[in-house]
C-alpha positions as CSV (number, residue, x, y, z in Angstrom):
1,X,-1.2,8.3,-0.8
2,X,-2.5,6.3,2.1
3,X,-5.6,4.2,2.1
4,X,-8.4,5.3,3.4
5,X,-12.3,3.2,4.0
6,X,-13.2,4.1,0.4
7,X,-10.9,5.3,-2.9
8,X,-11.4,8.4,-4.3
9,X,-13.6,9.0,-8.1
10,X,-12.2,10.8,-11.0
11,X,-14.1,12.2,-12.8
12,X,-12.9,12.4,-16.3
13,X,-14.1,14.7,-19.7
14,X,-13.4,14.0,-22.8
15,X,-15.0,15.8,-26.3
16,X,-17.0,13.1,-27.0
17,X,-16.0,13.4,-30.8
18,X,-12.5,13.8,-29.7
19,X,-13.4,10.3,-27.7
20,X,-14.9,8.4,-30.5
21,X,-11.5,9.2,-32.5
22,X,-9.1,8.2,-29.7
23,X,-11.1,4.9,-29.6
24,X,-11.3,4.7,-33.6
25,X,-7.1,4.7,-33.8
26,X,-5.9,3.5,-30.2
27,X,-2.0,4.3,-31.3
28,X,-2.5,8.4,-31.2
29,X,0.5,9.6,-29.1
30,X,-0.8,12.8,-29.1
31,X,-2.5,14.1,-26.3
32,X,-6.2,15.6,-26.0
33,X,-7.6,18.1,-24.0
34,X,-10.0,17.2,-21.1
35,X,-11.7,17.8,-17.5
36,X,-10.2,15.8,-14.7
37,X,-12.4,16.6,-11.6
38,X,-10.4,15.4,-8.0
39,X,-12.6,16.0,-4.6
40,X,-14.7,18.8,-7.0
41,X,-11.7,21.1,-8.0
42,X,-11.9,20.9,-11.9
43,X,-8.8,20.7,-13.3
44,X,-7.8,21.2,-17.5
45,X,-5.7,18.4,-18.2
46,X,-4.4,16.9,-21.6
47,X,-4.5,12.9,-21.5
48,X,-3.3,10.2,-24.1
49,X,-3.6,6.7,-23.7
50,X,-0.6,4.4,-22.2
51,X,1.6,1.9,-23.1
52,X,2.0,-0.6,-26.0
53,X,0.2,-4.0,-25.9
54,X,-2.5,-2.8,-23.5
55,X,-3.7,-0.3,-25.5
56,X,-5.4,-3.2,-27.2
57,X,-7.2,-4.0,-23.9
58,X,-10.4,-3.1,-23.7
59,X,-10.3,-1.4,-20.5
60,X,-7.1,1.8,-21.4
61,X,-4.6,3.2,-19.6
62,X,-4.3,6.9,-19.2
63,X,-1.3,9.1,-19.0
64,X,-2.5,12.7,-17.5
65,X,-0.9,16.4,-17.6
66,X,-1.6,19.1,-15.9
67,X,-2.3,22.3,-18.0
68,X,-4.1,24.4,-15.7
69,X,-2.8,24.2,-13.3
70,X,0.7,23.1,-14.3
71,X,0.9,20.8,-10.9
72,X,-1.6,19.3,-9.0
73,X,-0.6,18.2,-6.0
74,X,2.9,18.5,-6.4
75,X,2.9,16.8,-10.0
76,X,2.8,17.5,-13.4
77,X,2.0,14.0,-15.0
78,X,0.6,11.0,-13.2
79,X,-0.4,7.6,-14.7
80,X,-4.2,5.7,-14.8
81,X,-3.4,2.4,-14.9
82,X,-5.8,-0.3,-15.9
83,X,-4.0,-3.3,-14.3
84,X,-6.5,-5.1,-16.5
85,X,-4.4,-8.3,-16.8
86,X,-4.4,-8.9,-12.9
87,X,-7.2,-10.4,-11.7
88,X,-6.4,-8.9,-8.2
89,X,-5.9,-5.5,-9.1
90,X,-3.3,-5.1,-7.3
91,X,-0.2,-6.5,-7.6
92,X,1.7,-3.4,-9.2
93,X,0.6,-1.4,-5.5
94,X,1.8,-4.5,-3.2
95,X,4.9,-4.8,-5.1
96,X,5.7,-0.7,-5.4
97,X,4.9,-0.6,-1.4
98,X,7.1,-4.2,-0.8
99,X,10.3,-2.3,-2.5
100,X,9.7,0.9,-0.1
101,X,9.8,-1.3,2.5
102,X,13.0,-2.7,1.1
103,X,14.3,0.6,1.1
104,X,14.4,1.4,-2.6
105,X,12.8,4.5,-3.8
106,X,9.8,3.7,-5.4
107,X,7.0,5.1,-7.1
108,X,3.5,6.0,-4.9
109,X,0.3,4.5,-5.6
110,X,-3.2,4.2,-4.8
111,X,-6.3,2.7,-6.6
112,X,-9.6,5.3,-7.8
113,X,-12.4,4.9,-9.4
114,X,-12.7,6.6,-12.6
115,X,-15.9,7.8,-14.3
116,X,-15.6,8.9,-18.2
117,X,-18.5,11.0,-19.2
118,X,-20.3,9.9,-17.2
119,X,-19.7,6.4,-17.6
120,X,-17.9,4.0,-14.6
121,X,-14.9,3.0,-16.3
122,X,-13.9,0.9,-13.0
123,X,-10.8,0.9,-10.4
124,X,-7.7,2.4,-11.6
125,X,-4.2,2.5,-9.9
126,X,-3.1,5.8,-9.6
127,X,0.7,6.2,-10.0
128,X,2.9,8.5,-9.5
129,X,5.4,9.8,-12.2
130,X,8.8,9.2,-11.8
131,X,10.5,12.8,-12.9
132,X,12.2,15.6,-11.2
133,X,9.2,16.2,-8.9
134,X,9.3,12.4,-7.7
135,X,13.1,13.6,-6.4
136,X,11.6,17.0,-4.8
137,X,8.7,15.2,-2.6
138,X,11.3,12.4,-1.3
139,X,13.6,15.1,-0.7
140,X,16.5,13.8,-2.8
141,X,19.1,15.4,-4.7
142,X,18.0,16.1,-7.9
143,X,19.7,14.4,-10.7
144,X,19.2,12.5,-14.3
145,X,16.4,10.2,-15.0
146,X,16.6,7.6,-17.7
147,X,13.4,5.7,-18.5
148,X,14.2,1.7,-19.5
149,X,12.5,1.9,-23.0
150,X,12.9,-1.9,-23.7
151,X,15.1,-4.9,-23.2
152,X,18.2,-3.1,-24.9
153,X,18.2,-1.7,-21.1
154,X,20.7,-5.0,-20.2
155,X,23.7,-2.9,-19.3
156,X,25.5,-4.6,-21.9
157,X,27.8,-4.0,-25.1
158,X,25.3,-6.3,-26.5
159,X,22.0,-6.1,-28.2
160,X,19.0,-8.2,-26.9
161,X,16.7,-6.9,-29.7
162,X,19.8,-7.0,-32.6
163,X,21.6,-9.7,-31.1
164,X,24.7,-7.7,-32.4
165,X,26.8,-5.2,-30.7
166,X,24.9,-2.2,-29.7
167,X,25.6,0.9,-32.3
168,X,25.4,3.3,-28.9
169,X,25.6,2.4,-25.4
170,X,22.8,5.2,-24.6
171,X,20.4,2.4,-26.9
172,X,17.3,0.9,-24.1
173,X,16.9,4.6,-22.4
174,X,15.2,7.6,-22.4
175,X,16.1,10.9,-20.9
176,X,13.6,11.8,-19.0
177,X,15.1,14.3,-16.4
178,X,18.7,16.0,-16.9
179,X,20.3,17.4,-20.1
180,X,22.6,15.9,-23.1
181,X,25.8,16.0,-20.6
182,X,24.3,13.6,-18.3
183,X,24.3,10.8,-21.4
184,X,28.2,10.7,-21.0
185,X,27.9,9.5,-17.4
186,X,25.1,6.9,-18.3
187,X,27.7,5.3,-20.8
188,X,30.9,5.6,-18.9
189,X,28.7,3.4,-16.3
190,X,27.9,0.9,-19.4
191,X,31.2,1.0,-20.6
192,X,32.8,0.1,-17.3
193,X,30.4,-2.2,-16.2
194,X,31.3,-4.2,-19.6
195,X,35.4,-3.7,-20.0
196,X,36.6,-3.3,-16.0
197,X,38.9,-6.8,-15.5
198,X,38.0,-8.9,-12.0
199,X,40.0,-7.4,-10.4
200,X,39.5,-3.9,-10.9
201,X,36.0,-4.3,-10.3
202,X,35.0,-4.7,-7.1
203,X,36.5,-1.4,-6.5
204,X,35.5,1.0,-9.5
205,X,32.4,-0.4,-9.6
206,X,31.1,0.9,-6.3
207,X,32.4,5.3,-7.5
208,X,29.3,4.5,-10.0
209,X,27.0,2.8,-8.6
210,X,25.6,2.4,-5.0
211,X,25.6,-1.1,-4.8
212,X,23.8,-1.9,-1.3
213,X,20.7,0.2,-3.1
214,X,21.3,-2.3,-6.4
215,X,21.3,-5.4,-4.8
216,X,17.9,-4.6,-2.4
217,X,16.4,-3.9,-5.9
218,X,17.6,-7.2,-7.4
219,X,16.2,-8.8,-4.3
220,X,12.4,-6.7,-5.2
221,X,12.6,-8.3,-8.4
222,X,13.7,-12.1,-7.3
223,X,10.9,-11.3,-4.2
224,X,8.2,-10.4,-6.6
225,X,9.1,-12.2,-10.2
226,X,9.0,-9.9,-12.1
227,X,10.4,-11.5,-15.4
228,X,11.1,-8.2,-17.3
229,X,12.7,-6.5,-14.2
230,X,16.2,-6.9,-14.7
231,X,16.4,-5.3,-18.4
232,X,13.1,-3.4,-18.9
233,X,10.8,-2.5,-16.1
234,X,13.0,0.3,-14.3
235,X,14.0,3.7,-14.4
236,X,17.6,4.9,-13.7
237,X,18.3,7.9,-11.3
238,X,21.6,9.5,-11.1
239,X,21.8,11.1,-7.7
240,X,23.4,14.9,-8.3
241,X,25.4,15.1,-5.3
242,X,26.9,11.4,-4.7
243,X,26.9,10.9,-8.8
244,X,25.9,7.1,-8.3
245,X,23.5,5.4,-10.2
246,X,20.1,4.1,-8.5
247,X,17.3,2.0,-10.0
248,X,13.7,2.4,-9.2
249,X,11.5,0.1,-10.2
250,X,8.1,0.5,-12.4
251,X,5.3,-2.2,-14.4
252,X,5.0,-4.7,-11.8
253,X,1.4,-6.1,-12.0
254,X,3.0,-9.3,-13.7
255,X,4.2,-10.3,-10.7
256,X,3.3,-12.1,-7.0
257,X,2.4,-15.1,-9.1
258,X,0.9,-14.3,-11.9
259,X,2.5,-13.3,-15.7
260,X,2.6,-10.9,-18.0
261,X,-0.9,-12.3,-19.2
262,X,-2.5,-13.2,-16.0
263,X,-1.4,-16.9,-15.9
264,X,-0.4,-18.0,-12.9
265,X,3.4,-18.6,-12.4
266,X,5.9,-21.4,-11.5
267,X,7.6,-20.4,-8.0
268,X,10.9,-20.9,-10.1
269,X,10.1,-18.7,-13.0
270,X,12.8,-16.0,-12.2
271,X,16.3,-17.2,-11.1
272,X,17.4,-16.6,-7.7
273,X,20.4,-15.0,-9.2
274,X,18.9,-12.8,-11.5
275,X,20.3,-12.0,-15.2
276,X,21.4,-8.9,-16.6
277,X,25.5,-7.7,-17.4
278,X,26.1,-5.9,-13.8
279,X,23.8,-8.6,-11.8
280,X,26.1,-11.3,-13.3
281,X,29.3,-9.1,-12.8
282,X,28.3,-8.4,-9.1
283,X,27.4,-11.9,-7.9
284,X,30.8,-13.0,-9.9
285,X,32.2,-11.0,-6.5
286,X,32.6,-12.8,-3.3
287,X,31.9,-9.7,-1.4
288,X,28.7,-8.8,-3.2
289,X,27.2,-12.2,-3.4
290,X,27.6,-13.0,0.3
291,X,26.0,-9.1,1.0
292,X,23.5,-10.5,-1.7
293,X,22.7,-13.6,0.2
294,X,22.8,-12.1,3.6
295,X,20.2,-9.8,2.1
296,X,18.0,-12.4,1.3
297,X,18.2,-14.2,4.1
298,X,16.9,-11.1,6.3
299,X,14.0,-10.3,3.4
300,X,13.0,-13.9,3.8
301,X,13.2,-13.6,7.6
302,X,10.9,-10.0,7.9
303,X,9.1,-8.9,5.1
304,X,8.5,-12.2,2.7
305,X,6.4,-13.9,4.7
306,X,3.1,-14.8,4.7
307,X,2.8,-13.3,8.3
308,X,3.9,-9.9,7.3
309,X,2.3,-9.7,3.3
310,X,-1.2,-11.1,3.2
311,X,-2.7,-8.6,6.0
312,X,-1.4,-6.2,2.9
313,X,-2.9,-7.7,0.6
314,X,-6.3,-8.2,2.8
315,X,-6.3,-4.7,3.4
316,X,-6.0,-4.0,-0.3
317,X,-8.8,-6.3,-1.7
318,X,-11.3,-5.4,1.2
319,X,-10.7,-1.7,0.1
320,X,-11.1,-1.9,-3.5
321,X,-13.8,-4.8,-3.7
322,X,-17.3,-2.7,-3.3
323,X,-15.3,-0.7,-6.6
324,X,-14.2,-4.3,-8.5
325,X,-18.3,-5.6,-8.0
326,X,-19.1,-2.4,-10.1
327,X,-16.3,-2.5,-12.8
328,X,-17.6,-3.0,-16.2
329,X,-14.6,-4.7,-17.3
330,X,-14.2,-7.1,-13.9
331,X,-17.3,-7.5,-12.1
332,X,-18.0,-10.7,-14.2
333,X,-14.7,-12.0,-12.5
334,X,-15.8,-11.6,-9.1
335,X,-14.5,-15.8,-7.6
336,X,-11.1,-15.0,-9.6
337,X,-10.6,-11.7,-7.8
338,X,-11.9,-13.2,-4.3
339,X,-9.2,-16.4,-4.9
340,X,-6.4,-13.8,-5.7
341,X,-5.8,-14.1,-1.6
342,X,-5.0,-17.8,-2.2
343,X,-3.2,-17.2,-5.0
344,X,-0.2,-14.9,-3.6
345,X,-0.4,-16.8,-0.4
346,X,0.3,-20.2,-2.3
347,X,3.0,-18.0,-4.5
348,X,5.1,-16.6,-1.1
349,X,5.2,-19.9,0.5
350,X,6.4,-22.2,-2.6
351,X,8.8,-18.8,-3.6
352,X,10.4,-19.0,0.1
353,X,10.7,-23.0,-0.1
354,X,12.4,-22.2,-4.0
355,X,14.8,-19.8,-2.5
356,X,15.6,-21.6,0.8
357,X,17.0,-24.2,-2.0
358,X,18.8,-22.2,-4.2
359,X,21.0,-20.3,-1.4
360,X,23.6,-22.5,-1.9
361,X,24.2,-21.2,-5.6
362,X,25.3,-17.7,-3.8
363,X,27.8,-20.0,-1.5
């Protein structure tokens, strides 16, 4: 999904009476059935709105399907994101394209502009969905996908909704990909991440898990601050042939920053050292905190820089702007989007000078 000088338009049907009821109760998880038209191929969809607190927003999210045909372009589902809380538009994109880079798989994305009935609706992000056809187009093994449902996703005995000790260890996920056998493997892997001693470890640790692959997504998160990263904002992919775990990461507009709600964010607002049970029980390793470090150290040194990120994120703006300027919802916010440039500037140069003082800690 490369840019190109201008984003594509959707074109999006709904029954209008089927419309006014969506809009009457925003928390119907069923979907409807509708017109997507891409580059004048008309396509019979079904779509339901997305997420939890932004269905509130005024500007929705949109989860598509497929239904004739079944795939479009290789998929069967992709995501319409809003990104109505980031004044840029496009943090989600810069940070999905910063963790390739990292070399973490990682969801593709590109911004459209979406018309409802007729009506411009704005600039969307386009995103792909992580399932087994995310696997097929990177040409992966396929394997299990578990969707982090909420922040019970801690890889820990314990609750962080309950506070209590969890009443199953499969509690925080979703099956997404993969059938009621793979659940076994997804709790041996919480079980031993929770109940292996020191010094068995560092060695079983690494038949579950591939740990170069975790600790370059740890290192997306710390890069990017994204608060909910570590127990939330990921999907978990058990690769078929070498049966260890990988995380790919998802939700990352609060981030570069900005929050969850758009304010902007302290430089030292996410830890260098991360939290979650396996982050802690990694770093407690000498071996994987120095690998950790070293990893940081050669982000900070070729990809977090100012140098190498804002021509990314000039790219981005300059693409999507002549879209923002007629966006219903964000044309009225037209200095706060041309200051975003400032803003993630100001946020990689005061997050290097946080980190550069906190690399002792992994000493």
């Amino acid at each position: 999904m490369d840019e190109a000088a201008s984003i594509p338009q959707y074109k999006l049907f709904i029954n209008p009476i089927v419309l006014k009821e969506l809009r009457r109760d925003i928390w119907i998880d069923e979907p409807v059935p509708a017109q997507l038209i891409i580059d004048g191929k008309r396509l019979e969809i079904d779509v339901a709105y997305r997420g939890s607190h932004i269905r509130a927003l005024p500007k929705k999210s949109y989860q598509v399907s497929f239904y004739k045909p079944k795939k479009f372009r290789g998929s069967k589902h992709i995501h319409l994101n809003a990104e109505f809380k980031d004044p840029s538009l496009i943090r989600n994109k810069l940070s999905f394209d910063f963790f390739a880079d990292l070399g973490v798989l990682s969801p593709q994305s590109r911004h459209i502009s979406l018309i409802l009935n007729g009506k411009v609706e704005g600039v969307y992000l386009e995103i792909e969905a992580v399932d087994e056809h995310f696997l097929t187009r990177r040409n992966v093994p396929n394997g299990s996908i578990y969707y982090a449902v909420d922040g019970d996703a801690n890889f820990s005995l314990m609750s962080d909704l309950d506070k209590g000790t969890k009443k199953s260890l499969q509690l925080g996920y979703e099956r997404m990909v993969g059938g009621a056998e793979d659940d076994y493997y997804l709790e041996e892997f919480i079980f031993n991440i929770n109940t292996l001693t020191n010094e068995e470890f560092e060695k079983e640790i690494q038949k579950f898990v591939d740990v170069d692959q975790y600790l370059r997504w740890m290192a997306g998160i710390i890069f990017t601050s994204n608060y909910d990263g570590f127990v939330h904002n990921y999907a978990l992919y058990r690769n078929g042939e070498t049966r260890f775990f990988e995380i790919i990461p998802w939700d990352y507009d609060a981030t570069w920053g900005r929050d969850v709600n758009g304010k902007v964010m302290e430089p030292d607002y996410v830890p260098i050292d991360g939290f979650n049970t396996l982050t802690a029980r990694l770093l407690h390793v000498d071996t994987f905190r120095k690998q950790y470090r070293r990893l940081l150290e050669e982000i900070m040194n070729q990809q977090f820089t100012v140098e190498y990120m804002i021509p990314k994120v000039e790219k981005l703006t300059q693409l999507i702007r002549p879209y923002v300027i007629q966006d219903p919802y964000k044309k009225q916010d037209m200095d706060i989007f041309d200051q975003e440039l400032s803003v993630i500037t100001k946020y990689i140069e005061e997050r290097r000078t946080y980190l550069y003082r906190n690399l002792a800690k992994l000493d």
